[in-house]
C-alpha positions as CSV (number, residue, x, y, z in Angstrom):
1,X,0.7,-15.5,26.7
2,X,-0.7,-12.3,25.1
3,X,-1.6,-9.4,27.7
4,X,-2.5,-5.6,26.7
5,X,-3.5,-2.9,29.8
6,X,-6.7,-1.8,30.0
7,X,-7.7,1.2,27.9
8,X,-8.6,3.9,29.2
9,X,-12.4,5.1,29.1
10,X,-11.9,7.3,26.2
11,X,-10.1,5.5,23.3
12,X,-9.8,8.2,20.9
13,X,-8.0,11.5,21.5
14,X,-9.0,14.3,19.3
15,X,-6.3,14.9,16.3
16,X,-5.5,18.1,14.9
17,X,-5.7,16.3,11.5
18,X,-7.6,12.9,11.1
19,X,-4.9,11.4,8.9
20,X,-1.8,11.9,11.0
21,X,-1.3,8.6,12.6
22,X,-4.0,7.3,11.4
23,X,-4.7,3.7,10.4
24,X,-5.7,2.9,6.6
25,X,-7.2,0.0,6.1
26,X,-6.3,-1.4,2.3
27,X,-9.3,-3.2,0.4
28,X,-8.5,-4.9,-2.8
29,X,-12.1,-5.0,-3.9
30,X,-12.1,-8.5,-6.0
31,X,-11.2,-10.4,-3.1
32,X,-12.7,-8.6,-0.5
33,X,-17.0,-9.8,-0.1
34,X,-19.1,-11.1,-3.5
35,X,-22.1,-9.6,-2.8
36,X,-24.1,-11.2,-6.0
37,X,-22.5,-14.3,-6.6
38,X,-19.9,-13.8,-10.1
39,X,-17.0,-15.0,-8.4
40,X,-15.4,-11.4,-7.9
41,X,-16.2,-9.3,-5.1
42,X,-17.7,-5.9,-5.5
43,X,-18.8,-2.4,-4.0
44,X,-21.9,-3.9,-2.2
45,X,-19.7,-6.5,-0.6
46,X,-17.6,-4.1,1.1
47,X,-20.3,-1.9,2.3
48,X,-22.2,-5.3,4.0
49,X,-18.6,-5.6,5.8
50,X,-18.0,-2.1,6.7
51,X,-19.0,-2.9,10.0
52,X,-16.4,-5.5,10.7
53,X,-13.8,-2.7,9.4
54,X,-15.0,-0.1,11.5
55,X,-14.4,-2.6,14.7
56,X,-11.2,-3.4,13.9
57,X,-11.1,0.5,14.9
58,X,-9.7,2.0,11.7
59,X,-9.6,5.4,10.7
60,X,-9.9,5.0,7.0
61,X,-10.2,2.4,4.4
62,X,-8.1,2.7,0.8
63,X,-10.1,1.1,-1.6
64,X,-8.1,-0.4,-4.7
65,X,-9.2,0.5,-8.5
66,X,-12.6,-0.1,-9.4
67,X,-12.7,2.2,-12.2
68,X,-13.9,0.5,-15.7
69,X,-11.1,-1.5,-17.2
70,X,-9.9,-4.5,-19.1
71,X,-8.6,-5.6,-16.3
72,X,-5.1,-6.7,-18.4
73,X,-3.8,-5.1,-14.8
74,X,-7.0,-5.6,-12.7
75,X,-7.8,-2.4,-12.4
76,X,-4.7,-0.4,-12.6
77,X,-5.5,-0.1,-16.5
78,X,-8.3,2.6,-15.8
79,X,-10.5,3.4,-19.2
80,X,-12.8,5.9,-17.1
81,X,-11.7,7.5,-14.4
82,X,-15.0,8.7,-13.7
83,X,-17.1,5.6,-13.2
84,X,-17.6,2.3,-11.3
85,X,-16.8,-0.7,-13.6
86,X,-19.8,-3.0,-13.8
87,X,-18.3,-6.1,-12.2
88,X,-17.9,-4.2,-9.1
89,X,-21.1,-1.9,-9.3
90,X,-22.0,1.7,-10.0
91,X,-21.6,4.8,-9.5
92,X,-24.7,4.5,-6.8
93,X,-23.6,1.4,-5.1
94,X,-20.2,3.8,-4.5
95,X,-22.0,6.8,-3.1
96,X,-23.9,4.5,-0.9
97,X,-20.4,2.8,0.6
98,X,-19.4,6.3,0.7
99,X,-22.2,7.4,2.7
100,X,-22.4,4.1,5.4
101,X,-18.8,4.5,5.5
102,X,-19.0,8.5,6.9
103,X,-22.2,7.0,9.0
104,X,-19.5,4.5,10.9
105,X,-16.9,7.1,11.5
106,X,-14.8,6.2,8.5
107,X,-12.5,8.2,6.0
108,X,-13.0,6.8,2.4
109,X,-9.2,7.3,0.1
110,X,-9.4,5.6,-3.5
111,X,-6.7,5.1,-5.9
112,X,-5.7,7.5,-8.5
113,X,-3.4,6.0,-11.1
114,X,-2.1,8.9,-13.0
115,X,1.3,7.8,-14.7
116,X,-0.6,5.7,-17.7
117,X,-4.4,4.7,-18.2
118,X,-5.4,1.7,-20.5
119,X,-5.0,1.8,-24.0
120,X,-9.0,1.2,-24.1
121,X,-9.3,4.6,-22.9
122,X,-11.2,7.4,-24.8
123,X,-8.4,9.5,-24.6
124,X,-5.7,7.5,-26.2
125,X,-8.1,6.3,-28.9
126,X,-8.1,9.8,-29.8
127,X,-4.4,10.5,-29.9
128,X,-3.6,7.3,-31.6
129,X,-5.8,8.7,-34.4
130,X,-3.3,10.9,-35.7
131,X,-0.4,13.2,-35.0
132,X,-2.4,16.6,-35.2
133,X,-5.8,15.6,-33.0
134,X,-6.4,17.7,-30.0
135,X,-4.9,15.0,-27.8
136,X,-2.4,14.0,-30.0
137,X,0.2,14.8,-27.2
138,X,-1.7,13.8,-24.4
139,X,0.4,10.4,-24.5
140,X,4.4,9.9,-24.7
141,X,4.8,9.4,-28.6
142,X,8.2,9.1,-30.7
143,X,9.2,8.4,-33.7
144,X,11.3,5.5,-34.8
145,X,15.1,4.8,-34.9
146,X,16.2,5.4,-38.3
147,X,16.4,1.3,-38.2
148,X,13.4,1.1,-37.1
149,X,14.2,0.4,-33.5
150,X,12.5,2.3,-30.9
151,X,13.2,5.6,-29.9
152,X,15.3,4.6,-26.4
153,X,16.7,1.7,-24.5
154,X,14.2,2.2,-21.8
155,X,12.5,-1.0,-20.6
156,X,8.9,-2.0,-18.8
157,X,8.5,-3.3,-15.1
158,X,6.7,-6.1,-16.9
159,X,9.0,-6.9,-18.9
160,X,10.4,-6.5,-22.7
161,X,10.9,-2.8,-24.3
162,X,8.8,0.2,-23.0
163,X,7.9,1.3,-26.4
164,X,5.0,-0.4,-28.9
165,X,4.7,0.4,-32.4
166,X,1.2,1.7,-33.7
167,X,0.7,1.7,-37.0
168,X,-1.6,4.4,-36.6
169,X,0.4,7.5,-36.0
170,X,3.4,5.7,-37.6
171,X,5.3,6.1,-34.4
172,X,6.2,4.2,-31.0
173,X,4.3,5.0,-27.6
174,X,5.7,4.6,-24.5
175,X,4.8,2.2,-21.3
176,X,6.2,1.7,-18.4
177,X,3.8,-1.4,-17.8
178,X,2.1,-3.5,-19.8
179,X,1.8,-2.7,-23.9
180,X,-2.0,-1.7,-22.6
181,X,-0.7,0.8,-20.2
182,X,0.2,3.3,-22.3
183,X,2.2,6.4,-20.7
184,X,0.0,9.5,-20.4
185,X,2.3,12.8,-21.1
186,X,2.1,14.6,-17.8
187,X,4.1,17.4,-19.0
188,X,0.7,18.6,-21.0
189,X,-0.8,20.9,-19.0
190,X,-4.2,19.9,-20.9
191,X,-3.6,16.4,-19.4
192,X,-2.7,17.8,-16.1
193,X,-6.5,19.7,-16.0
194,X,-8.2,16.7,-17.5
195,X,-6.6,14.9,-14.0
196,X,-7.4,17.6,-11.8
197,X,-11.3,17.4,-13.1
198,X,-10.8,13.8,-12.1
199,X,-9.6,14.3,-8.3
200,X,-12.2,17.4,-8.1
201,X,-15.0,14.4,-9.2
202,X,-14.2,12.1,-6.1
203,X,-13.8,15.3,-3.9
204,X,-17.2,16.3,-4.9
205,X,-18.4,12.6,-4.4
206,X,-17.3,12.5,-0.8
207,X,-13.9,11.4,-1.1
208,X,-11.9,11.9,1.6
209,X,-8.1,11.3,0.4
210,X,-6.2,9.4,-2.3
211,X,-3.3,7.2,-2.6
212,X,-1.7,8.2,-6.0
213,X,-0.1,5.1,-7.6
214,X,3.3,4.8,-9.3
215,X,3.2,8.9,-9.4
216,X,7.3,8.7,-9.8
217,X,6.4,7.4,-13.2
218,X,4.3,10.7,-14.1
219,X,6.7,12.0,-16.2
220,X,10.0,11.1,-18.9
221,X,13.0,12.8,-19.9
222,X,11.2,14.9,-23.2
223,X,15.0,14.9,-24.5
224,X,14.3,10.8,-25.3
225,X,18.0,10.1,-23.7
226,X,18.8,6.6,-22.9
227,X,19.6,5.3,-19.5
228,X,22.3,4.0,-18.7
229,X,23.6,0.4,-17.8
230,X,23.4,-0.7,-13.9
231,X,26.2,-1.3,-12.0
232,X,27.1,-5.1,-11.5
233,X,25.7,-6.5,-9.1
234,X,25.4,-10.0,-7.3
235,X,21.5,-9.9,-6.9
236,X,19.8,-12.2,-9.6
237,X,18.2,-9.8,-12.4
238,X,14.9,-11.4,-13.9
239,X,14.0,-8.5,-16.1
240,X,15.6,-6.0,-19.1
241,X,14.4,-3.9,-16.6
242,X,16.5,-4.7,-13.5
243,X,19.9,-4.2,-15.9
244,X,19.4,-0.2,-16.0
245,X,19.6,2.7,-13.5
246,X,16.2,4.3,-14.3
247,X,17.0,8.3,-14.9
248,X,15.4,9.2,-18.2
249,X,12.1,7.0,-17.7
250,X,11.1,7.8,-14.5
251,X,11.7,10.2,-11.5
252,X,11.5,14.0,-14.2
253,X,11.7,17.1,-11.6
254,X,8.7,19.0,-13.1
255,X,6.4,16.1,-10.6
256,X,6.9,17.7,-7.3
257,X,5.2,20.8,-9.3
258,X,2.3,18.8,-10.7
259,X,1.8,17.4,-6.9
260,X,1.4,20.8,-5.5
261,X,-1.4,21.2,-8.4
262,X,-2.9,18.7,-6.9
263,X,-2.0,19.7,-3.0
264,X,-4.0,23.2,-4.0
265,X,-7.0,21.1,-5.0
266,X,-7.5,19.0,-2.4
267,X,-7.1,21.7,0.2
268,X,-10.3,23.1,-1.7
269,X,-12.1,20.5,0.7
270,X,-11.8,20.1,4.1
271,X,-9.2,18.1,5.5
272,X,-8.4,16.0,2.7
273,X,-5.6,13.5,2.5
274,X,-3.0,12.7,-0.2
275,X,-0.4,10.1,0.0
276,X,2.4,8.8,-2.7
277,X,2.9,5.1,-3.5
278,X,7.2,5.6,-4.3
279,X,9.0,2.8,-5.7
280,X,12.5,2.4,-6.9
281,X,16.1,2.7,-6.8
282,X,15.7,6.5,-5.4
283,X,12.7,6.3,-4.0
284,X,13.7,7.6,-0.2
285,X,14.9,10.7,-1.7
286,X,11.9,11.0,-4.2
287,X,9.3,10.3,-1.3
288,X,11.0,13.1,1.0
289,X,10.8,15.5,-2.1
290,X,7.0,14.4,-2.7
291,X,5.7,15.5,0.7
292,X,8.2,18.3,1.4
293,X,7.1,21.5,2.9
294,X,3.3,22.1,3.1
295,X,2.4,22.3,-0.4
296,X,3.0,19.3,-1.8
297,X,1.3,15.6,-0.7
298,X,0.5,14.9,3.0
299,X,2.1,11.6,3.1
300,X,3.9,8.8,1.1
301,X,5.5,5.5,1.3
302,X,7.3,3.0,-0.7
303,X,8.8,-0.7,-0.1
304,X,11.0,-0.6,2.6
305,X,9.2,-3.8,4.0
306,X,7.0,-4.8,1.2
307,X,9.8,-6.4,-0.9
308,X,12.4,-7.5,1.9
309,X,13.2,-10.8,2.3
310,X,14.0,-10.6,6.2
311,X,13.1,-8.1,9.2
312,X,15.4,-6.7,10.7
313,X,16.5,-4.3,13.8
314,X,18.4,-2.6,11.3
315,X,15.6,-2.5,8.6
316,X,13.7,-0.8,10.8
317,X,15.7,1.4,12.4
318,X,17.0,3.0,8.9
319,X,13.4,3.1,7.6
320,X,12.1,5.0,10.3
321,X,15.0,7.1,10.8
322,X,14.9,8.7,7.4
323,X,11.9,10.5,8.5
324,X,13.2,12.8,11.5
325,X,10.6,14.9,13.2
326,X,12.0,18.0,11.4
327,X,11.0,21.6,9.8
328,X,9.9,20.6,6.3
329,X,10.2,16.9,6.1
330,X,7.0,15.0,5.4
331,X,5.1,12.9,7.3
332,X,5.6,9.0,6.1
333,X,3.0,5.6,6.0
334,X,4.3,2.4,6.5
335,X,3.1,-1.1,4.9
336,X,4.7,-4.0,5.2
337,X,1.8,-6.0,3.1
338,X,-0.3,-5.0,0.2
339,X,-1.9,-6.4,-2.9
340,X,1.6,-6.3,-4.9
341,X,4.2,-7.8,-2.6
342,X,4.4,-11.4,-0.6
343,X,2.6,-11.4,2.6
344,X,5.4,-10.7,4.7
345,X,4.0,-13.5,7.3
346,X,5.2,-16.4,4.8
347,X,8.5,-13.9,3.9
348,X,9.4,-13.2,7.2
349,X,8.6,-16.0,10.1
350,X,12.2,-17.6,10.8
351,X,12.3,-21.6,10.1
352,X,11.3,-23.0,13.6
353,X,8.9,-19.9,14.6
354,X,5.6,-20.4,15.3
355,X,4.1,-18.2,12.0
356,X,1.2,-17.2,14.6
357,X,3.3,-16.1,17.1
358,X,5.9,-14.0,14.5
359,X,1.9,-12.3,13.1
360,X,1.7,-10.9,16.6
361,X,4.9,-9.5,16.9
362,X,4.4,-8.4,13.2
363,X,1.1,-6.2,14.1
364,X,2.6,-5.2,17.6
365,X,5.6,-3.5,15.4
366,X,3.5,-2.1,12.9
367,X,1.3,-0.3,15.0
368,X,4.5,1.4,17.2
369,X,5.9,2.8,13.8
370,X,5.9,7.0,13.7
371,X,3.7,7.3,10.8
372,X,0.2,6.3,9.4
373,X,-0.4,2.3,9.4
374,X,-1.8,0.7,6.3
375,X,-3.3,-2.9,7.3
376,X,-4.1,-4.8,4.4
377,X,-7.1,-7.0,4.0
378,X,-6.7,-10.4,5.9
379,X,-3.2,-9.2,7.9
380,X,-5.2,-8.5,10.5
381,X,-6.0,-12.5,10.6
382,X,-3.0,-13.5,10.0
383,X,-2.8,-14.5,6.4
384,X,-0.1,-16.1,4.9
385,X,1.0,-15.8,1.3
386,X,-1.4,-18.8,-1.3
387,X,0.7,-20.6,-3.8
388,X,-1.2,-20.2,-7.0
389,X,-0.3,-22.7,-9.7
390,X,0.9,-21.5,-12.5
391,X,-3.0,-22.7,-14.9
392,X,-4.5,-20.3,-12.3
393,X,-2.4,-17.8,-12.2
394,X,-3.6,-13.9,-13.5
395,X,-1.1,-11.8,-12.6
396,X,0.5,-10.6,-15.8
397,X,3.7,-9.5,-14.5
398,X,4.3,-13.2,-12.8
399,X,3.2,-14.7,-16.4
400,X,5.8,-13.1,-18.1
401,X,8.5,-13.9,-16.1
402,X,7.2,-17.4,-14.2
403,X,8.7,-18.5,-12.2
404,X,11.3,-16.2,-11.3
405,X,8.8,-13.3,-10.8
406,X,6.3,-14.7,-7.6
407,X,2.9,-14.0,-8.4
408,X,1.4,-11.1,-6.5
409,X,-2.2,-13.5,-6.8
410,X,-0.9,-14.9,-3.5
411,X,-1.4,-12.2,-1.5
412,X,-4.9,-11.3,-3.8
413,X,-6.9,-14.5,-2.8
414,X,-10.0,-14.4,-1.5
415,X,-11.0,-12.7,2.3
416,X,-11.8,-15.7,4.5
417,X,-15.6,-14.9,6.5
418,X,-16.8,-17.7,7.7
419,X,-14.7,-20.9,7.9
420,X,-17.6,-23.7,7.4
421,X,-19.5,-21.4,4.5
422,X,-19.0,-22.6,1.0
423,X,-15.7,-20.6,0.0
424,X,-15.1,-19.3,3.5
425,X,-18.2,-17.0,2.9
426,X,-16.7,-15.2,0.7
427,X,-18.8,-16.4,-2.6
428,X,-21.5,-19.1,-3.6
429,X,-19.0,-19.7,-6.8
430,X,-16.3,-20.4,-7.8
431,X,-14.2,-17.2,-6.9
432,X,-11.7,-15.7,-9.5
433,X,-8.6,-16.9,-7.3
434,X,-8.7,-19.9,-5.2
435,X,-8.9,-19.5,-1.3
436,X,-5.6,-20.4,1.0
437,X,-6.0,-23.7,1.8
438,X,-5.7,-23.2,5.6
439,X,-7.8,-19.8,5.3
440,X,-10.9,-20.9,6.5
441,X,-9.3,-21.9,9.4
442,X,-8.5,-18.0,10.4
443,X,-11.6,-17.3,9.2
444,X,-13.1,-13.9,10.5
445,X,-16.0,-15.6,12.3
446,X,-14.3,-18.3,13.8
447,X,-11.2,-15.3,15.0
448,X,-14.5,-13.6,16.6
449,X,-15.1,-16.2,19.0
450,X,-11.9,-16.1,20.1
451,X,-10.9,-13.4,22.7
452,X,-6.7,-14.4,22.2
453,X,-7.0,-14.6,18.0
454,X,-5.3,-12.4,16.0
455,X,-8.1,-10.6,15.1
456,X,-8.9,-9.9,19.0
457,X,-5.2,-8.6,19.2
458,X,-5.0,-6.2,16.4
459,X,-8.1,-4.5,17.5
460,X,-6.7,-3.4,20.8
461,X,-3.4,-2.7,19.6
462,X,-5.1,-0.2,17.2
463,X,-6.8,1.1,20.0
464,X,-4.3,1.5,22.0
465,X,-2.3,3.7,19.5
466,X,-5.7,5.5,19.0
467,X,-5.4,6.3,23.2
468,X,-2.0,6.7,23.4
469,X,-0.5,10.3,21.9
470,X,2.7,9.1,21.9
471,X,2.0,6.1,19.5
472,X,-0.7,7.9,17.5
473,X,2.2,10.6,16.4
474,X,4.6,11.3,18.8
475,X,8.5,11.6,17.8
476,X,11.1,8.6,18.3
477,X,14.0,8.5,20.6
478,X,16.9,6.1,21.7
479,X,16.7,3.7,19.2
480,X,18.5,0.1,19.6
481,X,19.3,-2.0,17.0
482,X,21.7,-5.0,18.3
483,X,21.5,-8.4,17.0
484,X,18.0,-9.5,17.2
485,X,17.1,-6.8,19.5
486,X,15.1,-3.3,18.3
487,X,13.7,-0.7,21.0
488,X,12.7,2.5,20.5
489,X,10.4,5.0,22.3
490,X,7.9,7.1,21.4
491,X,7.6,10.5,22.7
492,X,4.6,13.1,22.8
493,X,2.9,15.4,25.8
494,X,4.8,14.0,28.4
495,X,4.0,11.0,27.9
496,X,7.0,8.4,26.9
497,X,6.0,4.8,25.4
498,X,9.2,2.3,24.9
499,X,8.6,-0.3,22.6
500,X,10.5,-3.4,22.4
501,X,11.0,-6.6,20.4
502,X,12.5,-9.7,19.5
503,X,13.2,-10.7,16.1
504,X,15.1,-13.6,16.5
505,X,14.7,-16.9,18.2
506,X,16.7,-16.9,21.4
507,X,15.6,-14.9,24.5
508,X,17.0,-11.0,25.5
509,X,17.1,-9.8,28.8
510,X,15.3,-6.3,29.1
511,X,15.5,-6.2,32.5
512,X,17.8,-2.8,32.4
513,X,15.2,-1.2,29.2
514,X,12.6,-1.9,30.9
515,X,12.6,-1.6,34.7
516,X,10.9,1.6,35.0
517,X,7.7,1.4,32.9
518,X,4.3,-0.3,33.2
519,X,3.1,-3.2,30.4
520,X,0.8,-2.0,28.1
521,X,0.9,-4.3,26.0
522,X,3.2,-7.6,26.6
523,X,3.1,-10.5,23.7
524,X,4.4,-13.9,23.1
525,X,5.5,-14.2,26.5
526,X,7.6,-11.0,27.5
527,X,7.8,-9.3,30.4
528,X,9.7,-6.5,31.6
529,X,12.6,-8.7,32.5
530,X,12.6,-11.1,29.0
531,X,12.1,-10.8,26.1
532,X,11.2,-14.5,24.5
533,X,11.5,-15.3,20.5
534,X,8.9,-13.2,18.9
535,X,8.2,-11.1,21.8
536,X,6.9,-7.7,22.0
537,X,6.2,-4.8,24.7
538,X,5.0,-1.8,24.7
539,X,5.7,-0.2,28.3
540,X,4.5,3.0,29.8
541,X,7.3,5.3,31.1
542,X,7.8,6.8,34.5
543,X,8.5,10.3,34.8
């Protein structure tokens, strides 16, 4: 049994700044509505289902690349950053979404990916050109070993050595991706302004925030050191990559002062939000020194939950307690599924649990978290991770390294509308990925009719952290983390919220956590006495 309290007759307190708090919902355009019938979904397709996002009761939606590309990366291999790419529309189709968007009460952030563009972009056909050009060091060039080898040891996420010869300038460039993502040279302050025009573009277009992708990768060590070995460890490497401790490639000090370029800009415009996408072996330090203070980025977060195998008390606990409610310490986002990582439904549900029951709880924890909430597309149904066979599969990284590397297409797949619609209403063709198999079944339209779905739940859990100051940003307090057990409470005017769940599969007693406070929200069973497997509840403190 799922019970939430009533809400109260104004849902939405008024926030100092829009963001803080807030829930993002993630779009990953492709999959999310094809609005002419290619197969892929587009810019027109989203703006036909803004009013299903703007019910879920979201403050914002992050919309994933659309920029023209090759699409070697789907998207993340920009060749304009200043245009729509025509599978997914133009520059038109984006003003409108924009505009509906803004008309529905909700913030529009894009991505900006500004570590490497694609190697079809105008600016790196220039500086391959030659070695003297005016953006002849608007990349990361070096010259040969005097073997011939390249320049370090350094090695690509994807795979293989981060350097590729071009015959061209005689030299090696470097890429921390794929041989088509070359590196841009963030050090330039040319390149640097070229960026800034590009976030003062969106700004003047109505943009309301960005999430800046892979930004630890902005700039290298310009002293071309290697990096050294990594220390053993029992974990299976299945990349060059994964055998080095990434200091010389990655992670340069100078990008805190390139952030606050960008900080400067975007406080230009009117409550504007920025927030870090931090990966890597250092990344809780790197995301702290990313949003310190008040001139640097608003917000950032990195893979605490999108890579791990299990949730636990603990997990959570440590994630959340890295951020205190402190002088000078930033303000983090949380996501524990996006278009990159395993849905954490098919990663996380314990053999035995009911998968539905575990998406609940899921959402139930998500929304308590001390932070902004990024929902990706389809969580909010319940999705669970698609296996893609390896003749369909178009994720480059997962091609390289099948099958060790599971493809991120999984989690990409197509957004189920309407379960008995050709495609689950999602295309007349053939889409680019093949739906879920039981997809349709949580399609959106059969979830609507159904006041106990999923969908039905995570709208008035969002809601509820939209009514609730506590949820939407107060501090935490008296955290618990025993065995399967994790409580904490959230604390803001006055008003204390205890949260409490079950992440195992035998029952707790609560009765001594939660005597004194009324159910706001009780799922999977609970009650102020038990806690059942998967259950969650939030309770309302006395005094």
């Amino acid at each position: 049994m799922n019970e939430l309290s009533p809400l109260p007759s104004s849902t939405r307190k008024s926030q100092p700044l829009w963001w803080k708090g807030a829930v993002i919902y993630q779009v990953y355009p492709r999959s999310y509505a094809d609005s002419n019938g290619d197969g892929v979904g587009d810019l027109a397709g989203i703006t036909a289902r803004l009013d299903y996002i703007a019910s879920l009761g979201v403050d914002a939606i992050w919309l994933s690349p659309f920029y023209p590309s090759p699409m070697d990366d789907f998207g993340y291999d920009i060749a304009d950053y200043c245009d729509v790419d025509p599978i997914f529309g133009t520059l038109a189709d984006f003003d409108g979404l924009v505009s509906r968007a803004h008309s529905l009460g909700l913030k529009v952030t894009t991505d900006l990916v500004f570590a490497h563009t694609s190697d079809r972009h105008i600016w790196f056909a220039e500086s391959r050109e030659s070695r003297d050009n005016a953006k002849a060091d608007w990349y990361v060039w070096a010259d040969a070993k005097a073997d011939g080898s390249p320049p370090t040891n350094w090695q690509s996420v994807f795979g293989g050595p981060a350097w590729t010869w071009d015959a061209r300038r005689g030299q090696y460039y470097l890429h921390n991706f794929l041989g088509s993502q070359p590196q841009l040279n963030v050090h330039n302050r040319d390149v640097q302004d070229a960026l800034l025009d590009v976030v003062r573009f969106w700004l003047e277009r109505g943009v309301d925030g960005f999430r800046i992708d892979a930004i630890n990768f902005a700039m290298h060590d310009p002293q071309l050191r290697d990096n050294p070995p990594a220390p053993p460890s029992s974990k299976r490497r299945t990349r060059p990559f994964d055998f080095q401790q990434k200091i010389y490639n990655q992670s340069h000090p100078d990008i805190p002062l390139f952030l606050e370029r960008i900080r400067a800009l975007t406080d230009e415009f009117e409550e504007r939000f920025t927030v870090a996408e931090v990966g890597g072996d250092d990344a809780a330090r790197e995301m702290k020194l990313f949003t310190a203070g008040d001139r640097r980025l608003n917000s950032a977060y990195g893979f605490d939950f999108l890579y791990a195998d299990r949730l636990t008390p603990q997990l959570v606990r440590d994630a959340a307690e890295g951020w205190p409610d402190a002088p000078g310490v930033g303000w983090p986002s949380w996501a524990f599924e996006n278009h990159d990582a395993p849905r954490a439904l098919s990663r996380w549900t314990p053999e035995g649990v009911d998968p539905a029951a575990y998406a609940r709880m899921k959402m139930a924890l998500l929304c308590a978290l001390r932070g902004n909430v990024i929902l990706y597309n389809g969580e909010e149904l319940g999705l669970g991770q698609v296996e893609i066979p390896f003749e369909l599969v178009k994720d480059p990284e997962a091609r390289k390294n099948w099958p060790l590397t599971l493809s991120r297409d999984g989690a990409r797949t197509p957004m189920p509308w309407s379960a008995e619609a050709m495609h689950a209403g999602f295309s007349n063709v053939d889409p680019w990925l093949p739906l879920g198999a039981d997809h349709a079944a949580l399609a959106v339209d059969r979830q609507e009719a159904d006041p106990t779905s999923m969908l039905a739940l995570t709208r008035r859990l969002v809601a509820l952290r939209a009514a609730h100051p506590a949820l939407r940003c107060g501090r935490n307090a008296h955290w618990i983390a025993e065995g399967d057990l994790l409580a904490f409470d959230r604390v803001a005017d006055g008003e204390t919220i205890r949260c409490l769940f079950n992440l195992g599969g035998a029952t707790i007693d609560i009765a001594a956590l939660a005597a004194a406070g009324t159910p706001l929200a009780a799922l999977n069973g609970a009650s102020p006495a038990l806690l059942p497997p998967c259950g969650a509840l939030w309770l309302k403190m006395e005094g």
